[in-house]
N, C-alpha and C positions, 0 to 999 in steps of 0.2 A: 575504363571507368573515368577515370581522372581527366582523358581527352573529351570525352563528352560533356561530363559536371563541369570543363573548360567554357565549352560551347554556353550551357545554361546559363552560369556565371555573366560572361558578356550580353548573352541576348537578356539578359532581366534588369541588364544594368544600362542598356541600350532604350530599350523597352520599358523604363521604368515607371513609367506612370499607367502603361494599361496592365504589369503585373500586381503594381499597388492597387487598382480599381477591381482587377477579378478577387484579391482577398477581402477586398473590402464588400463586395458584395457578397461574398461568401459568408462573412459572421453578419453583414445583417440576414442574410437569409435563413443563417443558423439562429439568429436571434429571436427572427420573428416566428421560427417551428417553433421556439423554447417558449416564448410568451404566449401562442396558440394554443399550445399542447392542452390536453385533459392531466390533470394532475395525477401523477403514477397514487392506486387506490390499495396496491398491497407489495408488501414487502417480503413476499413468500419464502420460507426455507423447506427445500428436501433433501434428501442424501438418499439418490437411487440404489437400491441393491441391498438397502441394510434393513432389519428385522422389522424397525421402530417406521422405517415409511411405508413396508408392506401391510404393519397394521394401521396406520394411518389411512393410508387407503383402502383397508377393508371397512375400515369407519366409516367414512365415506359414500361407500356403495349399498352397506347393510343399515345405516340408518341416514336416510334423505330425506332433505329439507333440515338436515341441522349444519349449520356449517361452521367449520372448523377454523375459517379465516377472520370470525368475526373477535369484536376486538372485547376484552375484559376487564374487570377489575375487583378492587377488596378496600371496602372500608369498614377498617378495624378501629374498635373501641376498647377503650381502657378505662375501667370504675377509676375513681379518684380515690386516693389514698386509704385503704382502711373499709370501703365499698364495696359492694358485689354488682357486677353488672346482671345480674339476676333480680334485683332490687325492687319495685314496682315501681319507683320514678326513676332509673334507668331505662330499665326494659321499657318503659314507656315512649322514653326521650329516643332510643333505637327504633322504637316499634312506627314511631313517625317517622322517623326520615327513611325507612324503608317506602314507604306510602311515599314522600314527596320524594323519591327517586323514580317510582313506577310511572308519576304524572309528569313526570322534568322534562321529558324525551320520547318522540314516538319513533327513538333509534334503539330502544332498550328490546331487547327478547325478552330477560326474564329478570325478575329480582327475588335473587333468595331470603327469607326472614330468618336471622340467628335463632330464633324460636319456634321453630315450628319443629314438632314431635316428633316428623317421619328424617328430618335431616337437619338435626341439631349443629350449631357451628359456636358453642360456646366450649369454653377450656374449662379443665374440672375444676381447677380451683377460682373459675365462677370470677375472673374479675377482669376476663375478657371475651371478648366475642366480633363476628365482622359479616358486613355485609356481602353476599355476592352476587355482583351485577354481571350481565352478559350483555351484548350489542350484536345487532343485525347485519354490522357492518366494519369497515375493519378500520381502524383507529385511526386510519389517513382521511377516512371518507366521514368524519365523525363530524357535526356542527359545532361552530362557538356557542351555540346556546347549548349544547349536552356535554360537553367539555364543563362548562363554566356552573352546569345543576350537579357535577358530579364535585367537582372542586369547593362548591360551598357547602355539598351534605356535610352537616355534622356540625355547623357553624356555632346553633345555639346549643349543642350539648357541649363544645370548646367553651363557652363563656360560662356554663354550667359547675365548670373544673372538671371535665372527661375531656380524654385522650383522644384525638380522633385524627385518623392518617390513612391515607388512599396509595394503594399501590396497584401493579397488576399495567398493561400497555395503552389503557385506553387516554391516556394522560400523555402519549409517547410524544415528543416534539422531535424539528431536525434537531440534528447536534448542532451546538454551536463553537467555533472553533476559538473565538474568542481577540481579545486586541493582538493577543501574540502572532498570529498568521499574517496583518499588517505589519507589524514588527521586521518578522521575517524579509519582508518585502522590500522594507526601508533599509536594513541591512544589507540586501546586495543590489541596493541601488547603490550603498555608499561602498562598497567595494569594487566595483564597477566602476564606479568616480575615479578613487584610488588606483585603480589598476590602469585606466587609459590616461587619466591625468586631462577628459573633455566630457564636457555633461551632453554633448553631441552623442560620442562613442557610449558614453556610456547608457544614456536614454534608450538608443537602438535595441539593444539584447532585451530590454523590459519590454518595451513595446510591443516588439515581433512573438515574442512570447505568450504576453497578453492575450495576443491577437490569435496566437494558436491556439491556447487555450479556451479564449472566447469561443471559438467555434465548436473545440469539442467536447465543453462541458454542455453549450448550446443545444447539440447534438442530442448529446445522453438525455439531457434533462426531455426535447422534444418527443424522445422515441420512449420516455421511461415508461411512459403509460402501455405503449404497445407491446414493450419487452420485456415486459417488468421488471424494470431497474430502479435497485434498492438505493437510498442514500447515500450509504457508503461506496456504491460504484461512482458516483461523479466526484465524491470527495480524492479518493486516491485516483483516481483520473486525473485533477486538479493540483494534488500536489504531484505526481510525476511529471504531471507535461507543465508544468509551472518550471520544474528543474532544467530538467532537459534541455526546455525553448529555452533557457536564459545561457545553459552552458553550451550548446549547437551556436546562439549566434555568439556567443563570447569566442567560440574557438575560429570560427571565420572573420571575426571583426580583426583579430588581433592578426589571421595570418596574412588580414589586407594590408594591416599597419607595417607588417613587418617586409611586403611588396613594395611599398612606398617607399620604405627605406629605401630599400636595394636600390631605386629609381626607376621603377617602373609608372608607367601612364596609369590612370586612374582605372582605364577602363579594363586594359592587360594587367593591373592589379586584382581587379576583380574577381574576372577567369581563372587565374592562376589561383586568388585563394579559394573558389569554389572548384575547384578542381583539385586540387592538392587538399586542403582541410577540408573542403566539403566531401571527399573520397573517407575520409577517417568518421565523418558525422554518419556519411550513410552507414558505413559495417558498425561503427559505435552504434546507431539507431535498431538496425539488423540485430544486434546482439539483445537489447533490451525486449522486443519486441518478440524475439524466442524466446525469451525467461518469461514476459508477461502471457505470450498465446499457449504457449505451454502448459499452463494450469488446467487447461484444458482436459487435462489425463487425469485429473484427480476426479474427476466427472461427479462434478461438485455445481448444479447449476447456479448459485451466487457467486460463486467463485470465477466460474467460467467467462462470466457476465464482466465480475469485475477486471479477470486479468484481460477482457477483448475488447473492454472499452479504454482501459489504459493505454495498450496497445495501441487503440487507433490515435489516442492523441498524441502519443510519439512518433506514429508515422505522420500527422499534422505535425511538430516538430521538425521534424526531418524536411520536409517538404517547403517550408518557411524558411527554412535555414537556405536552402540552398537556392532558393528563388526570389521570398521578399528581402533577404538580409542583402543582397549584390542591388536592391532595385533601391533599397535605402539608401546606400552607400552612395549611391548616384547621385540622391539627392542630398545629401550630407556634406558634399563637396570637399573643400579642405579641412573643412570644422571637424572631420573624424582625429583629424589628430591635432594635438594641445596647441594651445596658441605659444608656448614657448617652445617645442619641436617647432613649428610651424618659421617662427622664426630664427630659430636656428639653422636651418635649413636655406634660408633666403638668402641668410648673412654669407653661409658656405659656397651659395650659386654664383651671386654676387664677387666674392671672393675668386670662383674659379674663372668665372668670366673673364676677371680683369689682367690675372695670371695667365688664362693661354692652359687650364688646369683642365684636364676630363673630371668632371665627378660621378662618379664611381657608386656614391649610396653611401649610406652610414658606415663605417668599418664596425665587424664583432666587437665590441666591449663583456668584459667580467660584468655577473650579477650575481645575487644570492645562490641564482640555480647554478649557474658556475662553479662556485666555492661551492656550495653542497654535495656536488658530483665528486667533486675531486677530493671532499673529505672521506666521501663513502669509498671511493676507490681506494684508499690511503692505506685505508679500513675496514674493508670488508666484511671481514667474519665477525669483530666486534659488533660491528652495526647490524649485523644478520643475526646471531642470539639476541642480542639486545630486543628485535623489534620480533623473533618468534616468540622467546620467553617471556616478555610482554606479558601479547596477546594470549598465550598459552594460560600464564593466572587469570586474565583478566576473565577465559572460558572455563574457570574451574566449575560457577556455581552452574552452568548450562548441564552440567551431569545432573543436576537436580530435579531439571524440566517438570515441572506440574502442569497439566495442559487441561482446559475447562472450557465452558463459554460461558461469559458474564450475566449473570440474573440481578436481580433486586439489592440482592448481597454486596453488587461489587462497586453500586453507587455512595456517594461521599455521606456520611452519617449525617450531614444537614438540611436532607433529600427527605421528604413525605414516603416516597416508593421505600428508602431505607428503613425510616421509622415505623412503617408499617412491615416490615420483611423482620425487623428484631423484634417488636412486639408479637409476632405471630412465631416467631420461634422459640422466644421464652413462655407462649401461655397453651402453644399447642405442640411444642419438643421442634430440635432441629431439620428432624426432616418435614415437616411440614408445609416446606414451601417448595418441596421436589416432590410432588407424589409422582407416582407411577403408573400407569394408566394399561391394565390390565385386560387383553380383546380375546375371547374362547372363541374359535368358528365350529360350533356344532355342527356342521352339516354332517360329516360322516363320521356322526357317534350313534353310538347304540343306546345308550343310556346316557343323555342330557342333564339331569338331577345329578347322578352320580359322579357323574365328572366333574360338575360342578363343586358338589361338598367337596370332593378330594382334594381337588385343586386350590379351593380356601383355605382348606384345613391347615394341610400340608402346608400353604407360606406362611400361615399363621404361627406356623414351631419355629418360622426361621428364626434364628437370634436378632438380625438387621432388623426385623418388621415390627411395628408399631400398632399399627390396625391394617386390617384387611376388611375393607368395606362390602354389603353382602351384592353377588351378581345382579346385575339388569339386562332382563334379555331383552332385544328386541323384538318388536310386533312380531316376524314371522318366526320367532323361537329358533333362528338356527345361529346365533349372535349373542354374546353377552358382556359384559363387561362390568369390571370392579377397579377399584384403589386401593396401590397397595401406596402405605404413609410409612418410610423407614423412619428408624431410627434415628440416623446417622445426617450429617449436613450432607447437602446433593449433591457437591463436588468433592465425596469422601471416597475413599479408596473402600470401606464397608459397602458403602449406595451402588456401589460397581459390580463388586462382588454379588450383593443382592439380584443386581437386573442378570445376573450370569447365570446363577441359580435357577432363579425361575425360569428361563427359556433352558435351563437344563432340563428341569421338571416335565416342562412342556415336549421334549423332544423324545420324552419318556411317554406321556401320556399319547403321542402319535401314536407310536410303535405298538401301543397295547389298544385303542379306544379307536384311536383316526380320530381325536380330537386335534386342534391345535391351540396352542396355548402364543399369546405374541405378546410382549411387552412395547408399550410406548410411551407419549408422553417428551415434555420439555429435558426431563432428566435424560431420559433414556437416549433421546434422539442426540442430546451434548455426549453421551458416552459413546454411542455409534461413529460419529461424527469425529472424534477425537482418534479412535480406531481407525477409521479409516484414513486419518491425515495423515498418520504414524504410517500406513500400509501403504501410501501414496508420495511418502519423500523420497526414500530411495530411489526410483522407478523414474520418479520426476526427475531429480536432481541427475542421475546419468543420462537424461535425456536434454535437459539443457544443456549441462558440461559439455556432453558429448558432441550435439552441434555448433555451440558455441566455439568449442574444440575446434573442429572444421573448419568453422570460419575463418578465426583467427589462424591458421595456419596457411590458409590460402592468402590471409593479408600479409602474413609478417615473413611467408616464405622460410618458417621455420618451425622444428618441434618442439625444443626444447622452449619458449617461448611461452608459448601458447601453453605448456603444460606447467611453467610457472605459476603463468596467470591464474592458473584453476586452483591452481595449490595456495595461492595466496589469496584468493578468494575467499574457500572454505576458510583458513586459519581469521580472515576477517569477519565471514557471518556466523562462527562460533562462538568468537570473541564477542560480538553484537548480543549473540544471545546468553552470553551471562550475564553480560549486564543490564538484560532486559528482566533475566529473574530474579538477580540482585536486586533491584528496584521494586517493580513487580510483583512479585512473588514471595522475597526476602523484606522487603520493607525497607531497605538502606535506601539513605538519601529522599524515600518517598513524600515528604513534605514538600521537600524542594521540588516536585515535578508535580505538584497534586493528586497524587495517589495517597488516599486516607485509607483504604482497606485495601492493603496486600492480598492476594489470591491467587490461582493456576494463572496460567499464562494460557489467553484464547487459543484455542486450537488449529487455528487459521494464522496463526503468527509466523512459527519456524518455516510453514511452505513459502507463506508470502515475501517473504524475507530472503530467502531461499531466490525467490523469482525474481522479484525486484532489487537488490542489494546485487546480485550477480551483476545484472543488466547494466547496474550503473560502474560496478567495478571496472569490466571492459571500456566502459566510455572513457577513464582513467588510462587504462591501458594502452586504449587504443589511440586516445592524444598526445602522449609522452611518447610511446614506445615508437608509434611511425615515424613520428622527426627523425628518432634516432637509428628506424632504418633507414631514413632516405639520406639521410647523412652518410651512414654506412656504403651504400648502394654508388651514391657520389664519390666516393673515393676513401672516403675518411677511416682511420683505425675503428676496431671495436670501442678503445678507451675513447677517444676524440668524439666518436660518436653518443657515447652516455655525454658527457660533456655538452655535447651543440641542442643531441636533445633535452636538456635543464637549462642551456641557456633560453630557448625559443618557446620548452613548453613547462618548465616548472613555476613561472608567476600564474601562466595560465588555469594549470590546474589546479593550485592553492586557491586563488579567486575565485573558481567553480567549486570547489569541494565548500568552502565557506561558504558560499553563497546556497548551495544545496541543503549544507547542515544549519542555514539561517530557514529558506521556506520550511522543511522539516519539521525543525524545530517550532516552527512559526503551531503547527498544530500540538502541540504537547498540550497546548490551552484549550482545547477542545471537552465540552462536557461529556462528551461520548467515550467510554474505556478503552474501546476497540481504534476510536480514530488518536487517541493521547497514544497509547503502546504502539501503535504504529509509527507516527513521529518521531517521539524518544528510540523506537529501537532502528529505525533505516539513518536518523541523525547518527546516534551512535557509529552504526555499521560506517557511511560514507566519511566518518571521522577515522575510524581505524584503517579503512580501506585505501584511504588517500593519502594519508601522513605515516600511514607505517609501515604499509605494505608498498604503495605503489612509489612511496616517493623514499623509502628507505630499502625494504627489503630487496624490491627489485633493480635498482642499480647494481648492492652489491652481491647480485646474484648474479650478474650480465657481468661484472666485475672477473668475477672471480672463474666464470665460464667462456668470458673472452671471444673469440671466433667461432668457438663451437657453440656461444647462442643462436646463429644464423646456422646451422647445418641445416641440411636438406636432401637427403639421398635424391642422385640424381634421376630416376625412374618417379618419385613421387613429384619432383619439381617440372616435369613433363608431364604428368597427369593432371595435376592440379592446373585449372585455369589462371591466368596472368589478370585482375585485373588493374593494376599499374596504381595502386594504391597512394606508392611514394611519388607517383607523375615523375617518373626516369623518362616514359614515352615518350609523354607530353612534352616536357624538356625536351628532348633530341627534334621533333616535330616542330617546336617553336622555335629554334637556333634555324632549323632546317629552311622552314619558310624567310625567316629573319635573311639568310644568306641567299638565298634565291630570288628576294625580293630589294636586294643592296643596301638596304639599312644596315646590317648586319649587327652587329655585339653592338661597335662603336655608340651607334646613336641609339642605341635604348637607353645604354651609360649616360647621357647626356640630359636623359630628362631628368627634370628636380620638382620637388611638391614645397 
């Protein structure tokens, strides 16, 4: 591995202008699919296999030409203080903008009137009421002109003094992530700065990034139409491969700088560090790439979507890293390193010149990661409770996990969708904005009526139920459907209970009738949904671990290692996840992150978290930790080795970990709940993962295990493939030609940058 990423390395850095032109023609090409494309027209959610999509899809089949993808909404009205929207200049002032909603838009299917006898939408105590609108078409494919008839109904009963507020998706915009994602940006551009001490080096890792990124959000966004890919797939696309590209070329920049030193030539810098750290970027890339393709098992089609598009743009990552980063360098020439190295360095040639002196490269020097090695060594166990007990409180409140999907409820109370979401829950009860959507398949009943009363009757006793609305069959009477309206708020533990019940009832009414009874709906399908991510972590997670496991075994040529790393993963994305429902959930601190209404924690959180948080741990791991095998492999004690690897990789990876928890972070400002908690809980997570585990726990764990980190029964170290991770090969192959070729050690020594 390492002798071929050798090879790559030099010819990219050889070749640099026709490797810079094929990426470059690569994002325009990505560009111009993205600018071409038909704009993605729906944003579908299923969850195959569960109760709530098999009745969806008998809706479906049993009543055609209605369709289900098309987009909604609710404008509710509130009398003014002391009023009854019952009132005859109310109901008046409703009874028209019913009418100029029906003429606004020939995107509209139906508009319901709060008045009308057969399907009343007023609250009993008469001093609210709301419209319901339906559309053709689904809320992406909606005109500015029926967007803008629906935004101003209600305009002159607002000036009236009535309440009037639109909720419901047809109003749905992208999220927007806000100034703070620039932010992010600008922060590890200045950490970058600070870390190489050249706006050369430090430009490079943004750029190459960019540029990866450019292509495969390009990508996604091109094909979204044909694959339907939702929003949220390009966004977390964009923030993973925004990381990654910055921390892939940070880990190659720096181990060209640290070539240089040594006094190697530019171009055998190059080699060498795409070989040697471009060897660590592919298995770190490898590892992400099986946490993000992995979600695949949860056979969650959005999901699948999102972890295979992220995927690909870590493998663009990877790819960039190990080809455009070496073609840059080329062109970068001596500017990659600071103009005061640069002259220091002249002074010393100069110097040895005039002496008759070999130079030799920079000597080791003490740094931070120095001292820090050697303090955790000092120290070991202290620093090993210290950084489990930690993180141990910091995962207390994760035992509390509430797990939902966000509705109307979970936007900021300054929001139309909110004000409409609590107006309709104080004038029509809490559950009213979860109903339940109730599908009978008469086909093999004997008595249709009869099943029917029973089955209303009976939910109507349940204590959870509010109303039960009367059945509607379909044209060919073997189909019917009702609503049930609980009691209870839809992300309630009662609303759960409820949906359980009923399909109990129903699994009653088979056995006796050959009726079936199916529950569906928004509620229903977030409880399913929720269930199944629960049934889906385990299974996942020993399937990541466990190839990851693999991996990293075959790089680090060790077990005990490798089963660190997983151990101190979990203790990191546990720890991540309390403090996502601290926040979240609990409400601490949520003003400071814009989180106005605490609620469950999305159901999609702990897996994704789970995938990605893992993925990027290993990139930690696997920067720090190969130094310090190759150190080891070279000669050096265990101890010596924690040592050389913080000398060479711990600025590295505090620069990367910062920089990561700056993009991250960068979306916390995001209007969207789903893309903020994501933010704040992977920022988090690469916070805990990096500073406590990977650059505390793990020293003095290697500390305190000494030689036996590296064990390897010698039958498994024969089975397993060699791929020369630490470039030991490389090494002996390049001394090898070196001496064969008469140059030998002497005059590589002698070149100076």
């Amino acid at each position: 591995m390492a002798t071929f990423l050798y090879s790559i390395g030099r010819f990219a850095f050889r070749r640099r202008r026709l490797v810079a032109l094929v990426w470059v023609a690569l994002l325009a090409i990505a560009g111009v699919g993205a600018a071409t494309a038909s704009t993605a027209t729906s944003n579908s959610f299923s969850i195959p296999g569960t109760e709530a999509q098999r009745a969806f899809d008998l809706l479906e089949e049993r009543y055609p030409g209605q369709s289900a993808d098309g987009a909604s909404a609710r404008v509710v009205f509130k009398a003014p203080e002391g009023e009854k929207i019952t009132a005859p200049e109310n109901a008046a002032e409703v009874s028209g903008i019913v009418k100029e909603l029906q003429d606004g838009s020939d995107q509209i299917a139906s508009v319901a009137d709060p008045f009308d006898k057969k399907a009343p939408a007023v609250s009993q105590d008469g001093t609210t009421a709301y419209i319901s609108v339906t559309y053709d078409v689904s809320s992406f494919e909606l005109t500015e002109e029926t967007r803008d008839s629906l935004k101003n109904a209600g305009n002159d009963a607002r000036e009236g003094g009535m309440t009037v507020e639109i909720g419901g998706d047809a109003l749905m915009v992208m999220p927007e992530t806000g100034i703070t994602e620039v932010i992010g940006v600008v922060v590890a551009g200045i950490v970058l700065v600070i870390t190489f001490g050249s706006l050369v080096a430090a430009g490079l890792p943004l750029i190459t990034a960019l540029i990866g990124v450019g292509i495969g959000v390009s990508a996604i966004t091109a094909l979204a139409s044909v694959m339907d890919l939702g929003s949220t797939t390009a966004t977390l696309a964009m923030m993973i491969g925004l990381a990654v590209g910055i921390d892939y070329a940070l880990f190659i920049v720096s181990r060209y700088r640290a070539e240089l030193a040594e006094g190697r030539e530019r171009e055998e810098a190059a080699g060498r560090a795409v070989g040697t750290a471009g060897s660590a970027v592919v298995f770190a890339g490898l590892t992400v790439v099986i946490a993000l393709a992995g979600l695949t098992v949860v056979n969650i089609p959005i999901l699948t979507k999102m972890g295979l598009a992220a995927a690909g743009t870590v493998v663009l990552a990877v790819l960039v890293a190990i080809t455009l980063i070496p073609a840059f360098l080329g062109f970068a020439g001596e500017r990659i390193v600071s103009r005061k190295d640069r002259k220091a360095r002249k002074a010393a040639a100069e110097q040895a010149a005039a002496t008759g002196e070999v130079l030799v490269g920079d000597a080791p020097r003490d740094n931070g990661g120095t001292r820090w090695s050697r303090f955790v060594q000092r120290r070991p166990v202290m620093v090993l409770l210290a950084g489990v007990i930690g993180l141990g409180v910091v995962a207390i409140p994760a035992a509390s996990l509430g797990m939902g999907l966000p509705d109307d409820g979970a936007q900021p109370t300054s929001t139309s969708p909110r004000k409409a979401y609590d107006l309709l829950s104080d004038g029509f009860g809490p559950g009213f904005n979860g109903p339940l959507v109730g599908v009978v398949d008469l086909k093999n009943s004997d008595d249709q009526d009869a099943v029917l009363q029973r089955i209303t009757g009976e939910i109507q006793q349940n204590d959870h139920v509010a109303i039960v609305t009367p059945p509607a069959p379909n044209e060919a009477g073997d189909t019917a459907t009702f609503q049930v309206i609980p009691k209870d708020r839809p992300n309630s533990t009662e609303t759960e209970t409820l949906v359980h019940d009923i399909r109990d009832l129903g699994d009653t009414l088979k056995s006796e009738d050959g009726a079936e009874v199916y529950v569906t709906g928004a509620t229903a399908m977030n409880i399913d949904f929720s269930e199944k991510m629960n049934d889906a972590l385990l299974p996942y997670l020993a399937l990541v671990v466990g190839l990851a496991f693999l991996l990293l075994m075959v790089v680090f040529r060790s077990i005990l290692v490798p089963l660190k790393a997983a151990l101190g993963f979990l203790l990191s994305v546990v720890a991540a996840l309390g403090a996502v429902v601290a926040v979240f959930q609990w409400g601490w601190l949520g003003g400071l992150f814009g989180v106005e209404q605490p609620g469950p924690i999305m159901s999609v959180m702990p897996i994704l978290m789970v995938g990605v948080v893992f993925g990027l741990a290993m990139d930690y791991e696997v920067f720090l930790v190969t130094r310090m095998r190759e150190a080891y492999v070279h000669g050096e004690s265990p101890s010596e080795a924690i040592t050389t690897g913080f000398r060479h990789g711990a600025r590295v990876v505090t620069a990367a970990a910062v920089i990561m928890i700056a993009v991250f972070a960068g979306f916390i400002g995001s209007s969207e709940q789903m893309i903020k908690m994501i933010g704040f809980g992977l920022a988090i997570a690469v916070f805990f993962d990096a500073f406590v585990v990977r650059m505390a726990i793990v020293p003095a764990v290697l500390a305190l295990l000494g030689k036996r980190a590296w064990w390897l029964p010698r039958w498994l170290d024969r089975a397993l493939p060699d791929f020369d991770v630490e470039g030991d090969k490389l090494r002996k192959k390049l001394d090898g030609d070196a001496a064969e070729g008469g140059s030998g050690k002497e005059e590589r020594e002698t070149v100076s940058v």
